[in-house]
N, C-alpha and C positions, 0 to 999 in steps of 0.2 A: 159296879161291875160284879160283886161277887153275890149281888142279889140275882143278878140275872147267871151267872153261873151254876147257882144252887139250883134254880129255879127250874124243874121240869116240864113250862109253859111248850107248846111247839112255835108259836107266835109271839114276837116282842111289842109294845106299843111305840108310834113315835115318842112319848116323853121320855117312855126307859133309856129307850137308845139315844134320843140326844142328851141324857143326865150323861150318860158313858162315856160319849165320845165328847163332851163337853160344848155343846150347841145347843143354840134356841130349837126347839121342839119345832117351832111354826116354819122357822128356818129348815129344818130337816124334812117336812112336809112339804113344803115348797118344791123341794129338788127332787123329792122321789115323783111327785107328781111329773115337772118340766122335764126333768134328766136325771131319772134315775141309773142312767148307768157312767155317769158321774161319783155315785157315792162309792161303789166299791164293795159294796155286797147290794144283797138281793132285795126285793121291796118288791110285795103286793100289794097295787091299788087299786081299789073296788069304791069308785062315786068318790067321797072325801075320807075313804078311812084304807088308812095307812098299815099294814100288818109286815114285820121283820121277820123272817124265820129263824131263832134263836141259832140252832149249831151253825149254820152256815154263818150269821155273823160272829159267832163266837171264834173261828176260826180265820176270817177276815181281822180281827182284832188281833189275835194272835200272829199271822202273818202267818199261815198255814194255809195250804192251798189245797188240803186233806179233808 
């Protein structure tokens, strides 16, 4: 978590965020793809590649709706 809080990226990869939230990456993939609005924050899918946008989940994690 606090790699990806340092971290200036605008985009998360699936692994980062399932290391975080403590899930299998493929498993995280899976669901953005089927339902991602299941997960709870935000998720760009473009073909098989999965992109997070960092503040917004950062926030989400947080329990910040800011």
């Amino acid at each position: 978590m606090r790699e990806i809080e340092r971290s200036e990226d605008i985009f998360l990869l699936a692994d980062d965020v399932a290391k975080a939230i403590g899930v299998a990456p493929q498993n995280l993939r899976e669901q953005a793809k089927d339902e991602p609005h299941k997960l709870g924050f935000n998720v760009i899918v473009v073909g098989t590649s999965i992109k997070i946008p960092r503040v917004p989940f950062l926030k989400y994690v947080r329990g910040s709706s800011q």
